[in-house]
Structures are given as structure tokens and as C-alpha cells.
N, C-alpha and C positions, 0 to 999 in steps of 0.2 A: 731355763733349765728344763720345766717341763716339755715342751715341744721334741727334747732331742729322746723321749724315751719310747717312743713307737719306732724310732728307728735305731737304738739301741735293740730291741724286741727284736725287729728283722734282723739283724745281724747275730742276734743268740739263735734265731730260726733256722740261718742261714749254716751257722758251725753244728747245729745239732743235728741240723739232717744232714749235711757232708761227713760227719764224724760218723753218726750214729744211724740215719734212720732212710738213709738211703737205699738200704737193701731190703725194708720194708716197705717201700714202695714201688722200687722197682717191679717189670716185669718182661723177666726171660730177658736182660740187659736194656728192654727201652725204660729210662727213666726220666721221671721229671725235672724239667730245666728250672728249679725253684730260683736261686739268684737271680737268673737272666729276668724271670715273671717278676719277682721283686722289684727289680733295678726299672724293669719298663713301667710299672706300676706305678713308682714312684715317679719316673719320669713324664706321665698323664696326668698325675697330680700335685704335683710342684712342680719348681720353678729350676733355670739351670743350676746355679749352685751348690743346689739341694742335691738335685741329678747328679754332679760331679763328684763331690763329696762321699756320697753316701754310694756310687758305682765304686770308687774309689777304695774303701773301705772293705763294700762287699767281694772285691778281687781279692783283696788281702785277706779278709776270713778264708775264704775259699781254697789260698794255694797253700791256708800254712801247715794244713796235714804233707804237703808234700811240695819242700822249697825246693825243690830243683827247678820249676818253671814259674820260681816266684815273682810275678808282674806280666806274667802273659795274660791271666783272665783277669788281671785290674784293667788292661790295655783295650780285651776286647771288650768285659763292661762300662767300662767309661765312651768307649766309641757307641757303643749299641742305645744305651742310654741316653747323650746327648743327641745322636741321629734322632733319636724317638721323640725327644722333649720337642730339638726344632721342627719335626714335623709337625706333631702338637699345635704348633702355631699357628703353622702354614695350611692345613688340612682343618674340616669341619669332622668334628668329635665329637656331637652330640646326641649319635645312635648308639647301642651299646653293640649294632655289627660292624661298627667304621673303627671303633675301641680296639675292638676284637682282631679285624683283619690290621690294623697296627701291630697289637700282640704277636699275632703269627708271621708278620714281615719280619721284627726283629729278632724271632726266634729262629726264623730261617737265616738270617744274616748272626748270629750267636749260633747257628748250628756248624756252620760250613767252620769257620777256625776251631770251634771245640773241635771236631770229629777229626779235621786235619792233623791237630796238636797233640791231644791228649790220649785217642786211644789205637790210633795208629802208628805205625812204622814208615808216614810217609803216602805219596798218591799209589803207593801199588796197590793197598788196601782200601784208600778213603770213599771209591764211589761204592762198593761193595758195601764196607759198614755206613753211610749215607742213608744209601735206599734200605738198609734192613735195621738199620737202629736208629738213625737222627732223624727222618721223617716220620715215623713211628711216633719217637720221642717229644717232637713239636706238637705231635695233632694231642698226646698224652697232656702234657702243657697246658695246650689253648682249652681242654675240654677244664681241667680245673682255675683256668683262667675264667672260662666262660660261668663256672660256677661261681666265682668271686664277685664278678660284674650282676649276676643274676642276687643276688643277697646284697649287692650296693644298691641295685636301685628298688628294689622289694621286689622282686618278682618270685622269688623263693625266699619265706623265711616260716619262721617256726607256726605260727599260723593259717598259713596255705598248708601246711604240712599236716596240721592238726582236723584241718577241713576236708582235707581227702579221704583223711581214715577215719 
């Protein structure tokens, strides 16, 4: 029972910032892909079922403020997430740049159907919102991705912090 409560955690993360605290973060419409960073995250660090499961889950937090496309972003986190774990496998992950350019593969493959789906009308508009908000949005991403990886492996934490000032 213990084990399932850091990913209960990310999924309270995941409805709190889609409910509430998304437009506190946002800037000027690019905003952070927080489930997608979650789902790949976990997908680095466990195993597939885990991956499946828990992608699974966080599509469903995600669409239930708004069920009209409920099961599209379960369909594209569960693909993006198991694509990640099996490369995981198959690719050497033990730089935190090879981590990273993972991250931002799968945020570019999690960018193209979000940007399609959800805030378009279709391709009249998608390459336009693309290049001015979801490549924006992925690099937004990977920079607090790359802050998460820098605090896992120590390279930033509270006393490097304390040593500089």
C-alpha cells in the first residue's frame, strides 16, 4: 500500500495544476506539459506496468474537467509513456543529457496530437499554434525537467545554494 502513494501524489499534482494552477504558470499561452514530464518520468524510472497504469490514470485526471475528449490524452499518454519506457531499455540513460534529450523526444511527440486536438480547429491553424506555442512549450518543459534531473542527481540542492550566497 505504501508504494502506490507518490503516485497517488502525482496525480493530486496533476488535477491541481489542470484545475487550478495552470495559469499560474503559464506564459503568454506557452505552458508547461506537467502530465506528459510526469508520465515520462515515471516511465525512466519504473517499469512498463507501472508506465501503463499510472499514463493511464493520468489521461483520466486530466480530461475530467472536460469529458468531451475523454480518453484522447489517456491514449496519447499511454503511447508516449510506453514509447519512453521501451526506449529506456534499448538506449544508454546513464547521462542526465541522454535523460533529457528523451524528455524532449517525447514531449515533441505529446506536443504534435495535444496541439492537433485540443486547442485547434484542425490543421488550418496547427502549424501556426506549433511553432508559436508548443515549441515554446516543450523547451518551458524540459528546462524544469532539467531542473528535476539536476536535484536527483545533487548537482543543485540546498547547499550549493547556500555556498554561493
Amino acid at each position: 500500500m505504501m508504494r502506490f502513494i507518490p503516485y497517488v501524489l502525482y496525480l493530486l499534482l496533476i488535477a491541481l495544476y489542470r484545475t487550478n494552477l495552470i495559469g499560474l504558470f503559464s506564459i503568454g499561452g506557452i505552458e508547461i506539459y506537467l502530465t506528459a514530464l510526469i508520465v515520462l518520468l515515471v516511465a525512466l524510472n519504473k517499469d512498463h506496468l507501472t508506465t501503463l497504469w499510472f499514463a493511464f490514470a493520468a489521461g483520466l485526471i486530466y480530461d475530467a474537467p472536460d469529458p468531451s475528449l475523454l480518453g484522447v490524452h489517456m491514449l496519447i499518454l499511454v503511447t508516449i509513456g510506453i514509447a519512453a519506457s521501451q526506449a529506456k531499455e534499448q538506449l544508454n540513460l546513464e547521462s542526465v543529457q541522454s535523460r533529457l534529450m528523451l524528455i524532449v523526444a517525447g514531449l515533441f511527440a505529446y506536443a504534435i496530437p495535444y496541439t492537433l486536438i485540443y486547442p485547434t480547429s484542425g490543421m488550418s491553424e496547427f502549424f501556426r499554434l506549433f511553432i508559436r506555442m508548443a515549441i515554446p512549450s516543450v523547451f518551458y518543459t524540459a528546462v524544469v525537467g532539467s531542473l528535476y534531473f539536476m536535484i536527483q542527481t545533487g548537482r543543485f540542492s540546498y547547499s550549493r545554494l547556500k555556498s554561493i550566497f
